[in-house]
N, C-alpha and C positions, 0 to 999 in steps of 0.2 A: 218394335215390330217383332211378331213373333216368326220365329223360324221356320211356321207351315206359310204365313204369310209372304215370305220372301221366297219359299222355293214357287210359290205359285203367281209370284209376279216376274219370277225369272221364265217361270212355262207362257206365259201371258209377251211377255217382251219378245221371244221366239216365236210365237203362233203357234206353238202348239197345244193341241190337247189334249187332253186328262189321258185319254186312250194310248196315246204317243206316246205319251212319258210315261205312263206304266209298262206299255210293252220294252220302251229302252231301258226300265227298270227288270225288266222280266217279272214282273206283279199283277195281280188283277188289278181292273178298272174299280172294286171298292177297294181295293187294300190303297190302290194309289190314294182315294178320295178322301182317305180318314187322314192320309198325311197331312192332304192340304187343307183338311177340317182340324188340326191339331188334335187329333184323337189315337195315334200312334204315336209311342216314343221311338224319337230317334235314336236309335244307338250309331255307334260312332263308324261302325260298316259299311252302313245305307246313308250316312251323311258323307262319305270319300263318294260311294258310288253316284249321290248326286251331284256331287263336285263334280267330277271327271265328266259326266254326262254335258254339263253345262260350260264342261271346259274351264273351269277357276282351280284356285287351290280352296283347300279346306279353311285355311283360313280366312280366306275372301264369301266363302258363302256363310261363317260361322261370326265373322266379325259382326260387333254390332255398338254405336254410340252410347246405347243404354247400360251396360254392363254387362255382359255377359259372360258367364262362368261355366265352367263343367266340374263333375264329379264324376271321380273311379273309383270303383269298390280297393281294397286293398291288395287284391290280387292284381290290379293292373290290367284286368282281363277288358281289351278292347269291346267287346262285346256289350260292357256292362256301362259305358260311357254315357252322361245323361248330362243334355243341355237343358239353361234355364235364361232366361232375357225377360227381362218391362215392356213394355213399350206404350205410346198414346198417340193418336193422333198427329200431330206435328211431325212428328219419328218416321210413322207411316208414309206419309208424304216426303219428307227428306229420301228415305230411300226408296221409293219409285224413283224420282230423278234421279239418284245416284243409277239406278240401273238404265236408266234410260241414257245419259249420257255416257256411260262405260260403253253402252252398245250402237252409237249413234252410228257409224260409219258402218256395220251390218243391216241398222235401220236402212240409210241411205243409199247403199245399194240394193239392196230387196226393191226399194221404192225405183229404182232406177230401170231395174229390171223392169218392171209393173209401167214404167213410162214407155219405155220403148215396146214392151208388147199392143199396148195400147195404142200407139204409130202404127204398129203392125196391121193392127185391126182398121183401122184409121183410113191406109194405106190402101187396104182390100175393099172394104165398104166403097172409097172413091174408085177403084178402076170398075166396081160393079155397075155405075152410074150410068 
């Protein structure tokens, strides 16, 4: 799974939208869109700042079963930091679950919430009767 892959199934798992997450990025709505087209390189600034947005460490949203490695130019200069990963099919699928069950119990409340609004409504509809 590639990296634009996973931050957009992490935005996907939250509900939120492209628009959302650019603005928590402070970015526009195309700059966000190329990330999650794989069409901007991440440097190693904007992948903390997505970490932190989504609440993991860098290493939880960088990790990956396929291999994944990075390169620093010889200056060390964070800035210059470039990830690289495989992935196919099977992978893809392995971590959508893995995301999904990391997040079950905010899944689960969210849906919880969503039950009981809908009592709510439920509720109001029959005194209307």
């Amino acid at each position: 799974m590639g990296m634009h892959d996973k931050i957009r199934l992490m935005r996907e798992i939250r509900q939120w939208s492209q628009e959302e997450m650019a603005s928590k990025m402070n970015m526009s709505l195309s700059g966000y869109a190329k990330i999650e087209r794989g069409e901007t390189k991440l440097h190693y600034d904007k992948l903390v700042q997505i970490a932190q947005i989504f609440n993991m460490s860098l290493s939880d949203l960088v990790n990956s079963d396929k291999g994944l490695f990075f390169y620093m130019n010889e200056n060390c200069d964070n800035n210059s930091l470039t990830y690289y990963s495989s992935a196919d099919v099977a992978t893809i699928e392995i971590e959508k679950l893995k995301l999904f069950i990391s997040h079950k119990d905010e899944l689960l409340a969210q849906k919880e919430k969503e039950i009981e609004s809908l009592k709510k409504i439920i509720a109001l509809l029959e005194t209307d009767r």
